[in-house]
Each structure stands twice: as structure tokens, then as C-alpha cells.
N, C-alpha and C positions, 0 to 999 in steps of 0.2 A: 504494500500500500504506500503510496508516494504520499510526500505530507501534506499537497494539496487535500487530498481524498482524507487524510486524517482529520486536517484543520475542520473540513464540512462535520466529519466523523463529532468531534469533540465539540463542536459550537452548538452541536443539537442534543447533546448528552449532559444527562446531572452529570457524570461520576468525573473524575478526569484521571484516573488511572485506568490501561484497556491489559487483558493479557495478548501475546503475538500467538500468532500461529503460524506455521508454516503453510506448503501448498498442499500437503499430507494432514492439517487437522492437528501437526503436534505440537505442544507448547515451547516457544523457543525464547520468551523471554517476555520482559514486563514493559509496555511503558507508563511512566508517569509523568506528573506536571516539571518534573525536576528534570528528566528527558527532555521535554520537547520544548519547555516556555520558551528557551531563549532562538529557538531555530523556526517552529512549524507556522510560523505570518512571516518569515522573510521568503519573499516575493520570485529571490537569487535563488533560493531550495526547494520554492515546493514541487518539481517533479523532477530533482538531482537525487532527493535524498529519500531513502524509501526507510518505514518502520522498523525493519529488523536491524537499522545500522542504528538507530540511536536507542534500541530497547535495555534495559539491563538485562544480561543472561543466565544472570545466578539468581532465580527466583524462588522466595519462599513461597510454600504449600501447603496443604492439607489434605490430606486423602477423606474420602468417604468415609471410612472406618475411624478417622477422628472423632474426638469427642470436644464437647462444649471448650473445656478447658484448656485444650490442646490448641485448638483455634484462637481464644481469647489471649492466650500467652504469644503467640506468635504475629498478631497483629496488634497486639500492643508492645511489641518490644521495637520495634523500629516505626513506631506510628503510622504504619501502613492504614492506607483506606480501604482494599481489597487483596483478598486471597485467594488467588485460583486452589480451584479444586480437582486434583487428579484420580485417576485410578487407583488405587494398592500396587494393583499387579503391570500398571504400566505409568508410571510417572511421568510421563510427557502425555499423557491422554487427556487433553481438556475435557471436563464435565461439567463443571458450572464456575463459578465465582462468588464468593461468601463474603459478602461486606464489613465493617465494622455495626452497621443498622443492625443486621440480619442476626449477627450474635447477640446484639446484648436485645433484641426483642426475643429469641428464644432462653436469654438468661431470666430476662423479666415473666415473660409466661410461665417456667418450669416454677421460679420464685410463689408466683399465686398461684400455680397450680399446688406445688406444695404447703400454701396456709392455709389454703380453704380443704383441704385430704391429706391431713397429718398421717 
């Protein structure tokens, strides 16, 4: 994706961090606001410079088989806004994306579900 095609991408989206994929579907790296702010509106790049060159490659995860805790500790230790979510059995398999929202709304439901069903 060239950063033209991002820039459209990102100006119509809440979130501003996206995960990459390849042309295979696999996960190849993160971008975020700290990625692209200072490149994807200059006018000189947007179809020099395509997504996978300015993504980070070493991206932290979550597999399915995580639990509440495991997620909340790894998205709060580097202030991440989002965590892609991989397979178990194959770690570059995108599945979804788990926000900072999306945990602490299933921390706060488990919370009342457990006051009102001791």
C-alpha cells in the first residue's frame, strides 16, 4: 500500500495504528502514528514509499489462547493502542486486532458480572 492509499486509509479511521500484511495475508509488521506522522502528507512520498518500509517489524501479540491478563500487561507496557491477534499454531496469521477499548470493556463486564454472581 503506497502512502497515498494509507493517508485516504487513516483520515477515515478512529484508530491510527493499522497491523501490515503481506500479499499472503501474513503479519509483517505494525504501523503507527510514530511511523508515518512525519512522512505519509509529504506530497514527494506518497506513491515512492509503500507501508511495509516504514512499518515496525518486531511486533507484539496475542494469540487466541491468551487470557484477559496477558493482553492487559502487554498493551500497557509500551502504551500500545492495539494488539494484533494471531494464531497459536501460526504467528504470522492475522485474526483480529484487540484494542486497549476492547480489554478493559471485557475487564469491566467480567468485574459486574462477578458482583452481581459471587
Amino acid at each position: 500500500m503506497t502512502l497515498r492509499t494509507l493517508a485516504e486509509k487513516i483520515s477515515k479511521s478512529k484508530h491510527n495504528s493499522f497491523p501490515v500484511v503481506n500479499k499472503e495475508g501474513h503479519l509483517t509488521g505494525i504501523l503507527t502514528f510514530v511511523n508515518y506522522h512525519d512522512v505519509v502528507f509529504d506530497e514527494n512520498l506518497k506513491d515512492l514509499v509503500v507501508a511495509q518500509e516504514i512499518a515496525t517489524t518486531k511486533v507484539v501479540t496475542v494469540s487466541v489462547d491468551d487470557n484477559l491478563y496477558d493482553a492487559m500487561e502487554k498493551i500497557t507496557l509500551k502504551d500500545f493502542s492495539i494488539l494484533p491477534v494471531v494464531s497459536p499454531s501460526n504467528p504470522s496469521q492475522l485474526i483480529g486486532v484487540l484494542t486497549r477499548r476492547d480489554i478493559f470493556s471485557a475487564y469491566n463486564k467480567a468485574v459486574i458480572k462477578k458482583s452481581m454472581f459471587p
